[in-house]
Structure formats: structure tokens, C-alpha cells
C-alpha positions in Angstrom: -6.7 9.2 25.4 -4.6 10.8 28.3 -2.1 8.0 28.0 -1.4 9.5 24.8 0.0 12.9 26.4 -1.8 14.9 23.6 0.3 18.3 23.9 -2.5 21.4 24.5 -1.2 24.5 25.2 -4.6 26.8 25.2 -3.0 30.2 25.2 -1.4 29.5 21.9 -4.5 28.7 20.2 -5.1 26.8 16.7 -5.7 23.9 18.9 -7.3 21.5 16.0 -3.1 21.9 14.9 -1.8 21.3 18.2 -3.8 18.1 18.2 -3.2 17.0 14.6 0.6 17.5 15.7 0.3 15.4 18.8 -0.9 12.4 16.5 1.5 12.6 14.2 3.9 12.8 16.9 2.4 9.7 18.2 2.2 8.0 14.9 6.2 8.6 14.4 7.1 7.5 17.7 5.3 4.7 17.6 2.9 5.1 20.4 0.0 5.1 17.9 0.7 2.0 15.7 -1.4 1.4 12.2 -4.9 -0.3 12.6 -5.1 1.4 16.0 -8.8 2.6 16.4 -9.7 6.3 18.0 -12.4 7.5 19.7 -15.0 9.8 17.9 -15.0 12.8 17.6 -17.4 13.3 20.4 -15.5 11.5 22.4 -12.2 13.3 22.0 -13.7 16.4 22.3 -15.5 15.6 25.7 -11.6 14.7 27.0 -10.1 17.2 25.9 -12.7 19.9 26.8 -12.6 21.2 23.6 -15.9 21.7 20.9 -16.3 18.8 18.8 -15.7 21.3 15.4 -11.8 21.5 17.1 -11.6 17.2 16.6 -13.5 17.3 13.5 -11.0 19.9 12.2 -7.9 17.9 13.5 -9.5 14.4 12.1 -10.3 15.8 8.5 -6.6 17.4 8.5 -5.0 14.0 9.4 -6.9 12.1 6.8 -6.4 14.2 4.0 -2.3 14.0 5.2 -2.6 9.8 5.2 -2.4 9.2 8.8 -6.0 8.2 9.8 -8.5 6.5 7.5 -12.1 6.5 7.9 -14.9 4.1 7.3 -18.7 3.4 8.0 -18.9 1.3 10.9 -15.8 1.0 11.4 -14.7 4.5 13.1 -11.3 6.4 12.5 -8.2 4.7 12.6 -4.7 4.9 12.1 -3.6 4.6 8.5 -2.7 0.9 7.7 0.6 2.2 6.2 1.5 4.4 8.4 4.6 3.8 10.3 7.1 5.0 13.0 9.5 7.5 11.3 7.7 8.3 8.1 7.1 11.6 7.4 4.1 11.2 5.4 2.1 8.2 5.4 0.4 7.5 2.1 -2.1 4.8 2.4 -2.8 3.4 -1.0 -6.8 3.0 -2.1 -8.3 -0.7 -1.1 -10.6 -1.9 -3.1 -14.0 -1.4 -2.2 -12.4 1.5 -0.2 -15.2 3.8 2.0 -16.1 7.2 0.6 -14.9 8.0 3.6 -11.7 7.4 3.0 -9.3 10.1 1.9 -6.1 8.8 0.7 -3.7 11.4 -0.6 -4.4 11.6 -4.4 -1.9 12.1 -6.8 1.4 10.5 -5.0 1.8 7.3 -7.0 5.3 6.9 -5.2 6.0 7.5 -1.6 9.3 9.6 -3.0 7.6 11.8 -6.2 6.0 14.8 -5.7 3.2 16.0 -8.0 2.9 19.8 -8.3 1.6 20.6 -11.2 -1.3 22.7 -11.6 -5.0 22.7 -12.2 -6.1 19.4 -10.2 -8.6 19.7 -7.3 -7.6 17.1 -4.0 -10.0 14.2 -5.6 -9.8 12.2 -2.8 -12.0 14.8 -0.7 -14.8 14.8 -3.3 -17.9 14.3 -0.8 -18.7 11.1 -2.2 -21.4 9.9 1.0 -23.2 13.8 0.5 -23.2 13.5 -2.9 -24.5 10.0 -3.3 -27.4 11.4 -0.7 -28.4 13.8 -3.4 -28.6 11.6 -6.5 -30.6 9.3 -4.3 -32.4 11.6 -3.0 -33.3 13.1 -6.9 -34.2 9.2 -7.9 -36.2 8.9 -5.6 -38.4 12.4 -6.0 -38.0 12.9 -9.8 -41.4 12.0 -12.0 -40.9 9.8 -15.0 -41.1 12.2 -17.7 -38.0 14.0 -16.3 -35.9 10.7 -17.7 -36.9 12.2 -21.2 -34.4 15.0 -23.4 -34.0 17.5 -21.0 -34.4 21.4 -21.7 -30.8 22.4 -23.3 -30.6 25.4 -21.0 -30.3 23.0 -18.2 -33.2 21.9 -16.1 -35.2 24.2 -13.9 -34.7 23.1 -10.9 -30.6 23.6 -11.2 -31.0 27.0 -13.4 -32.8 28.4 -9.9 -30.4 26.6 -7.7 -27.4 28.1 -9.5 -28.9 31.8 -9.6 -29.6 31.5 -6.0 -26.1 31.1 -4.9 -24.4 33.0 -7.5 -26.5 36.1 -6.4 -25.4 35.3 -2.2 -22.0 34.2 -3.1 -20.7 36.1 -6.3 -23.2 39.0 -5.9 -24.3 38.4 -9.8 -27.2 39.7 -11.4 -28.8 36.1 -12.2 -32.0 34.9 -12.7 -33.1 31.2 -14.3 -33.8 32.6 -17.6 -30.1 33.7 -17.6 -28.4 30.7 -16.6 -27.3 28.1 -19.5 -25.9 25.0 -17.7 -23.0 24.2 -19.9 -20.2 21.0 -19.6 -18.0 22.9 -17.8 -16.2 26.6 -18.6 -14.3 24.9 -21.3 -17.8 24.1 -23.5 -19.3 27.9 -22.1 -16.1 29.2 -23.4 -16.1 27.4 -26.7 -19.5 28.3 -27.2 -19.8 31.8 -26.6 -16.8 32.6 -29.1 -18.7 30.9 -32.3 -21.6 32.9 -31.4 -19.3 35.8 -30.8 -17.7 35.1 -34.2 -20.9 35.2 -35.9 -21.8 38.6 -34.8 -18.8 40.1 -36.2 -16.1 39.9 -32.8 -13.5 38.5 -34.9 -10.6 39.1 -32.4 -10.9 37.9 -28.7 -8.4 39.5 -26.0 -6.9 36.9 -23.5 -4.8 37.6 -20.4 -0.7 37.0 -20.9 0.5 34.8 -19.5 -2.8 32.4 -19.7 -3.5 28.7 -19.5 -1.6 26.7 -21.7 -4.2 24.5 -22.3 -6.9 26.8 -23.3 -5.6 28.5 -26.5 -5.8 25.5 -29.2 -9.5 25.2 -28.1 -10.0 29.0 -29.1 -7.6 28.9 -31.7 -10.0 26.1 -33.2 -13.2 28.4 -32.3 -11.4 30.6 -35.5 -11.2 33.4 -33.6 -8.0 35.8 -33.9 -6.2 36.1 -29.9 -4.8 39.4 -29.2 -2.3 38.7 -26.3 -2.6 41.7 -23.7 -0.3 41.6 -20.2 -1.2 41.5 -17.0 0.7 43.2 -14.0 -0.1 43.2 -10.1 -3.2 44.5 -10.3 -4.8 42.9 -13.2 -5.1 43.1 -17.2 -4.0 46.2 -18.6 -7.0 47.6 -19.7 -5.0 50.5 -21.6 -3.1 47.9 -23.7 -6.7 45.5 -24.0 -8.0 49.0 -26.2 -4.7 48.9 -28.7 -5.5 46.0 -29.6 -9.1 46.8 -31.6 -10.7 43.6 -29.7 -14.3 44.3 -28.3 -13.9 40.8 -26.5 -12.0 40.1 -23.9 -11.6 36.8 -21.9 -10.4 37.3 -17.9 -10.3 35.6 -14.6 -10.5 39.0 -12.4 -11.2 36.7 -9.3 -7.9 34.8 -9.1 -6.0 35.5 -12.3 -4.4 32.2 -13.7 -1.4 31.9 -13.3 -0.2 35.0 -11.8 -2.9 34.7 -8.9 -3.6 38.4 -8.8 -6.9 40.4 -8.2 -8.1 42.5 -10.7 -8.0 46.2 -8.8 -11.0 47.7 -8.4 -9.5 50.8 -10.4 -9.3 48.7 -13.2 -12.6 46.6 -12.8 -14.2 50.0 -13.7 -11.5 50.5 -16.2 -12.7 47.6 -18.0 -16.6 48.2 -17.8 -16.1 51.4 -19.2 -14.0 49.8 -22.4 -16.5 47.6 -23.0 -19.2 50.2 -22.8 -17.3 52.3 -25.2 -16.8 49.7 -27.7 -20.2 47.7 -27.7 -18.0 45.0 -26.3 -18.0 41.8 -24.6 -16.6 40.9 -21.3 -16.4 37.0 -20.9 -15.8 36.7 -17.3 -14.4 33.0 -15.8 -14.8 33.4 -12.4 -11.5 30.7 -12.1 -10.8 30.0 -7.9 -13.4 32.3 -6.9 -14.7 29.8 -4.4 -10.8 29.4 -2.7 -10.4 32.9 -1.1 -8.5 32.3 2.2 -7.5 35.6 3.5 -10.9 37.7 3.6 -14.1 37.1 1.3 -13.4 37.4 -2.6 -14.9 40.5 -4.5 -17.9 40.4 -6.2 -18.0 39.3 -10.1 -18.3 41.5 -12.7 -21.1 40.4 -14.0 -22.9 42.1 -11.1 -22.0 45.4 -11.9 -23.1 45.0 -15.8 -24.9 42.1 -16.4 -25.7 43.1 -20.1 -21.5 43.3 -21.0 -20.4 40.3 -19.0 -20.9 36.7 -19.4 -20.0 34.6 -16.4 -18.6 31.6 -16.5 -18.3 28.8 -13.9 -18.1 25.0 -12.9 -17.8 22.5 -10.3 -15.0 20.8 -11.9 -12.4 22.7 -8.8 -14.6 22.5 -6.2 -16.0 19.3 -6.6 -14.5 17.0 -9.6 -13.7 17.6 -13.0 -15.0 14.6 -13.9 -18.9 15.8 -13.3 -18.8 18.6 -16.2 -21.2 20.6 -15.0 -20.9 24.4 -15.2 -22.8 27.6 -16.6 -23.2 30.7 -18.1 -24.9 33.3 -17.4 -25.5 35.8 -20.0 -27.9 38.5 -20.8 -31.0 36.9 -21.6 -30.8 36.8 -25.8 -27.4 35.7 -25.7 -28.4 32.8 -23.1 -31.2 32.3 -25.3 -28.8 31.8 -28.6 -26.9 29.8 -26.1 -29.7 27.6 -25.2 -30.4 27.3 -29.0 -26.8 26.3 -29.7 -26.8 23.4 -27.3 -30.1 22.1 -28.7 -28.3 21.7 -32.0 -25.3 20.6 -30.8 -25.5 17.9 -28.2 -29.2 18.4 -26.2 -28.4 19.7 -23.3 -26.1 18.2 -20.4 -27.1 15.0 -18.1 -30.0 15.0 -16.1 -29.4 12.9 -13.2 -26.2 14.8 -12.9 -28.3 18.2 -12.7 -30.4 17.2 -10.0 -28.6 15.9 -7.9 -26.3 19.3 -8.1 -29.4 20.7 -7.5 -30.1 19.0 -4.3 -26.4 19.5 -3.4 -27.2 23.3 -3.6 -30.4 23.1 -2.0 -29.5 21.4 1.2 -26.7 23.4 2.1 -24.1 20.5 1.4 -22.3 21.9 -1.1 -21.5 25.2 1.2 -20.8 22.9 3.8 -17.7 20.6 1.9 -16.8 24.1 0.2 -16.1 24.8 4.1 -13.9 21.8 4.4 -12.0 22.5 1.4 -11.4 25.5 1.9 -9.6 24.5 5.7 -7.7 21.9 3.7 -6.3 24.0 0.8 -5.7 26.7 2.9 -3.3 24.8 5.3 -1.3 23.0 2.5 -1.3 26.5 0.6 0.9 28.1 3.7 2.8 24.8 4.2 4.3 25.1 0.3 4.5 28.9 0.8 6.0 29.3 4.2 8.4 26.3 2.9 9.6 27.7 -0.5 10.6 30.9 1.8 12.5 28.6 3.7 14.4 26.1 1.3 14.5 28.6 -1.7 16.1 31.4 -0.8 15.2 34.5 -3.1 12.2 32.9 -4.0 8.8 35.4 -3.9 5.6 33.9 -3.9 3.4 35.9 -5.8 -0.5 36.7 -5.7 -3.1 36.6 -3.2 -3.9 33.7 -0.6 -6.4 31.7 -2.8 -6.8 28.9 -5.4 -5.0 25.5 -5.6 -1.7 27.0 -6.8 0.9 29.2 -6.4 3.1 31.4 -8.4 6.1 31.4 -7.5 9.1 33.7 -9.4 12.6 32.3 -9.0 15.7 33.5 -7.8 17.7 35.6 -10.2 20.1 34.5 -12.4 18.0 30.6 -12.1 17.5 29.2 -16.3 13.3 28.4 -15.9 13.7 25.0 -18.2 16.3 23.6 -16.7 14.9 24.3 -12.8 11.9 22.2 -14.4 13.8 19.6 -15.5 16.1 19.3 -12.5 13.2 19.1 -10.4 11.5 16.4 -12.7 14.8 14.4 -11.7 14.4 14.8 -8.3 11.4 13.7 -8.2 9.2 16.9 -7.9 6.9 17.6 -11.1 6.4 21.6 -11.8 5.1 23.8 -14.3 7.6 26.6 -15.7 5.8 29.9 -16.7 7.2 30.7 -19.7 5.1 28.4 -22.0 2.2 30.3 -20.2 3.7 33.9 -22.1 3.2 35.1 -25.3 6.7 34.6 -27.6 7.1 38.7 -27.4 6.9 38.2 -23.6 8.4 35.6 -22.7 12.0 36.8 -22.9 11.4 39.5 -21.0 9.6 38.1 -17.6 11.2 37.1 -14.9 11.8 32.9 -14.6 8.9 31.7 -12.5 7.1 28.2 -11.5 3.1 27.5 -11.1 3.0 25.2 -8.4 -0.2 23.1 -7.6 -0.4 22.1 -4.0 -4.2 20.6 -3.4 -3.6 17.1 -4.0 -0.5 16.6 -1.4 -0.4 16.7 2.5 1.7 19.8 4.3 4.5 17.1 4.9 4.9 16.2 1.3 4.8 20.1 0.1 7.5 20.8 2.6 9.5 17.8 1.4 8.6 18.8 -2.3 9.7 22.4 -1.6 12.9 21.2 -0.2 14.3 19.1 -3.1 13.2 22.0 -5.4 15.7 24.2 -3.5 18.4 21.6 -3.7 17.6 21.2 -7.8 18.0 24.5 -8.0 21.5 25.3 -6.4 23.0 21.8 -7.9 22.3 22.6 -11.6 19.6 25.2 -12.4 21.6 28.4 -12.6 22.0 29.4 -15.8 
């Protein structure tokens, strides 16, 4: 590796970047041509006298950007697609690909750029780990576990999940709480036709809000009282003129705006609900992406009889699993229990255990670890280069999730940024459709950008033709 020349300058630190950078300088120049294999990890760090987390760091950084590829027996190499001159390789998935293999999801075409929002980086789901645990379940698991399974969720899981969510969210959670649902969307749906039943007719969601969530409570027959949230959180003072005593938030990392809910109002709104003989459903959206300093504790911990908490794997892991919870006080997780008897029997069991196991031996901390590395990086790569090629741009929110929030620069038309965009190539979300028709109007023009499923070069590239869409035709 010295004939490489890997640049190392010690006394700046962040040396796993300084290596990935002297790669992809290598790659560009053509030093490092495509099929070329490197040494491990081990290897690498023993040259370089650096610790082996350094090369892992750098290796898992390059991967998830295109350049290197990974597969049993076969060691890292450089990308098969990867060229002199390109600025982001994108090697496309071969058949019978490895699980190691991390191909940069979600770029169909070398020159399009995919930001919208909501979708985890699938290719980093922790297919080898994962696979250990459902074998690992198959192979421990008596026979009669292959029968219906409880409709809470299974046992094992139910502990698991209270476990963590007591270390990691600082809940109040014990089995008998914990309802393993099919993700927050099924928790959600759920909780308001047994909410409905006892008499909470009207249901309070954040403004602006996910798009995508309102027909499924509109269906629940629930009436939504829009209430607006500012830098620090809901408005608890406009939830109570609204005459709900059930409230729906995402105090973690509020979507889309990406703010924390202050701890000034986190008190606010467990005194309202107090007051009322309310209902606080808590989703506890991003709560695992924190990248500046550790997230706050839910607020189910601080009253566990007025707020349900709702969670899933579907960001962290994959959507496609639909595993999440609930945890409730324990009549309402019993009624809950009850309810998914009657509807469907209870979730997957394979699935369950092999979550469990995933808990159990640390590996799902450990690829939470990863991902957090990974998102973080392409999260500063977009932000630092929306600063750069959109001037008057403000990024919004805390350092956290898988999106940002980003308001435009005055006097830019929102629709027509988004369509401009769309024609050059870069796919973004507008905010407005996000806002209540009394609010919109009045709220500044603004994007929701996702950035988890594309490397730091492709953000920057993505963030650059968004700046040139919107001084060649977006103004209004």
C-alpha cells in the first residue's frame, strides 16, 4: 500500500476521511483500477499504524459511496464500475450479489438524483447479522412455537424490546406493556379505533405532518384538528383550543420540520393531558439518528399512564420487516392485544425471534452504530452543500434523521423549484402539501430532502443542480 501514497496528515485528525479521500483520489486518477483487490482491514491498519476501527470506518464509507464492493471469500475490492474521472461510481446489484455488498440504493441512473424522503439506505440492511439470528432462532425454537402465536407479540421479543427501550429511550416498559404491532402505521391505526370507542372523537396532529399518514386516520373516522408547530415543538397552547384530548407527535425529531420538542413544552404537554384525561400518542420518529449529542428521553418515561409509544424497525433496519410496538399502559395494551387477536393474530413469528436475537446479541446496537456514521456523513455532505450552491438557503432542525428541512430563498415559487428540479434530474419533496390549507399560504417555501440512500458525492452533485433549477426558473 505505500505505492499508493495514501495522504495522512495525523495532526488534522478524522483520519478514516483522509483515507477514504486518498482512495477515491486513487480510483479517479486511475492508480486504483476496478477489480483491483485491497488488503484487509487488518492489514491496512498494521501499514498505516492506525487501529483497525480507522480502516473499518474508511472501508464501510467507500462501500456505501460505490467505490469498493465486498464479498465472502473474496475480500474488498474496487467497484467493477468504477472508473477514472467519475465522481461517483454506482456499481449496479449482480445477481446472486453478497450481503456484503452495498451498492448505492435508490440511483437507477448514474445522472438522477433521488431525494425524497422517508426511505432508510437499504442496501446497508445487515443482511449476514441478520441471517445469523433467524438461523440462530430455527435452530433453538421448540416445535410448538410454529403454532398461532400470542397477538401481543411473543415473549421472548416483548422482553427484548422493554429492555432496550428502558436503556435507550429511558421508557417505563415492561413485557406486559409491549404489543408488537406491524409497524407504527398498524400501532397508529389501532390505537385511534380504540380511542374512538371510548369517546376521543377528535385527534390533534402536528402541522405540517406526513402526507402520507392522514387518509389512514382520516379512515380510522376520527376528526383531525391541525395544530402548528414552531422551533421548539407543538404548540401546546393552540393543541388546548382545539377541545382534542388526543394528540399525535414525534417530539424526538418532529417530521418534517426536524425540531425537538423543548423541554418547556414536554412538560407543557403532560400537564394538558393531565388536565383533560387525555391521550398522548407518542411516535418516537428518528429517535435512533441523533448525531450531534444523545437524543432526549421519550415521553412515555415521564408518564407512562398518558403516553403511548410507538416504534419500528422499518428506519433502522427495513421497511419491509414490519415489525414495531406499542407500549401502552397495561389495559390499553391489553385491549390492544385483544384487538390484534380479532383482527389478524398477531404478527410473524420467525420474524419476532429472530428480532429478538438481533436485540439480544448486541447486533442490532452494533449496525445502529454503522448507520449512524453513514447517515451522519451524507447528512453534513447535503447540508454543508446546500449552504454552498443555494445561496439563502437555511437548513432547518437539529442534526438527526434521514432528512432535512430545508426553507428556500425568498421570493423562490415552492411548486415550481420542485418541478424544476424534477427536470434536472433531482427528485424533492415541497413542504406545502405537508400544511394544513389555512397554513400553507402563510409559511415560508421550503423542501424535505431525504439524503440516506445516496453517497456524499451524489448529494453534493444533487445539491448543486438544485441551486442551478432554482436561479434558471424557480423564482416566482
Amino acid at each position: 500500500m505505500t505505492d499508493l501514497h495514501l495522504p495522512l496528515d495525523r495532526a488534522a485528525g478524522r483520519l478514516s476521511a483522509q483515507i477514504a479521500a486518498g482512495f477515491r483520489a486513487a480510483v479517479r486518477s486511475g492508480r486504483l483500477t476496478a477489480g483491483t483487490r485491497l488488503p484487509s482491514s487488518r492489514d491496512l491498519a498494521r501499514d498505516m499504524d492506525v487501529s483497525r476501527g480507522v480502516v473499518v470506518a474508511a472501508y464501510e464509507q467507500l462501500t456505501a459511496e460505490g467505490f469498493l464492493v465486498a464479498r465472502r471469500g473474496d475480500g474488498t475490492r474496487i467497484a467493477p464500475l468504477a472508473r477514472p474521472d467519475d465522481p461517483g461510481p454506482l456499481p449496479a446489484p449482480e445477481s446472486g450479489a453478497s450481503p456484503n455488498s452495498f451498492p448505492c440504493a435508490g440511483a437507477d441512473d448514474a445522472h438522477s438524483y433521488d431525494l425524497s424522503p422517508g426511505n432508510p439506505d437499504l442496501s446497508g440492511f445487515p443482511r449476514d447479522r441478520w441471517l445469523a439470528a433467524a438461523r440462530s432462532a430455527l435452530r433453538t425454537l421448540p416445535h410448538d412455537a410454529f403454532t398461532y402465536p400470542d397477538p401481543a407479540g411473543v415473549p421472548a421479543l416483548r422482553a427484548e424490546l422493554a429492555g432496550y427501550l428502558c436503556r435507550v429511550r429511558a421508557a417505563h416498559a415492561d413485557p406486559g406493556r409491549v404489543v408488537i404491532m406491524s409497524g407504527v402505521a398498524h400501532g397508529l391505526s389501532a390505537l385511534v379505533g380504540l380511542l374512538k370507542a371510548d369517546g376521543y372523537t377528535t385527534l390533534a396532529v402536528e402541522d405540517p405532518t406526513s402526507v402520507r399518514q392522514l387518509p389512514m386516520l382520516a379512515a380510522g373516522g376520527v376528526r383531525m384538528a391541525r395544530v402548528p408547530v414552531d422551533r421548539e415543538g407543538l404548540i401546546v397552547e393552540e393543541l388546548a383550543r382545539t377541545g382534542a384530548r388526543a394528540v399525535l407527535v414525534t417530539p424526538a425529531h418532529q417530521y418534517p420540520t426536524g425540531v425537538v420538542l423543548s423541554p418547556a413544552r414536554r412538560a407543557q404537554l403532560i400537564a394538558w393531558a393531565r388536565a383533560v384525561d387525555g391521550v398522548v400518542i407518542e411516535d418516537d420518529y428518528d429517535a435512533e439518528f441523533r448525531y450531534d449529542r444523545e437524543p432526549v428521553g421519550c415521553l412515555q418515561g415521564v408518564d407512562p399512564d398518558r403516553v403511548v409509544l410507538l416504534g419500528s424497525v422499518s428506519k433502522s433496519l427495513a421497511p419491509a420487516l414490519r415489525l414495531g410496538w406499542a407500549v401502552a399502559p397495561p389495559a390499553l395494551a391489553e385491549r390492544l392485544r385483544v384487538h390484534r387477536g380479532h383482527t389478524d393474530l398477531g404478527a410473524p413469528v420467525l420474524e419476532q425471534h429472530a428480532l429478538a436475537e438481533f436485540l439480544r446479541g448486541g447486533a442490532y446496537d452494533r449496525h445502529l452504530r454503522t448507520m449512524r456514521r453513514r447517515y451522519r456523513a451524507r447528512r453534513d455532505a447535503l447540508a454543508d452543500a446546500i449552504r454552498a450552491h443555494v445561496p439563502g438557503a437555511v437548513v432547518q432542525g437539529v442534526s438527526a434523521g434521514i432528512h432535512l428541512y430545508v426553507e428556500l430563498p425568498r421570493g423562490c415559487d415552492e411548486d415550481r423549484v420542485v418541478e424544476a428540479a424534477a427536470r434536472a434530474g433531482v427528485s424533492v419533496a415541497g413542504a406545502r402539501p405537508m400544511r394544513s390549507p389555512a397554513r400553507a399560504d402563510a409559511a415560508a417555501p421550503a423542501l424535505v430532502l431525504g439524503y440516506a440512500r445516496l453517497g456524499e458525492a451524489r448529494l453534493v452533485k444533487a445539491a448543486e443542480l438544485l441551486g442551478q433549477a432554482i436561479v434558471h426558473g424557480a423564482r416566482g
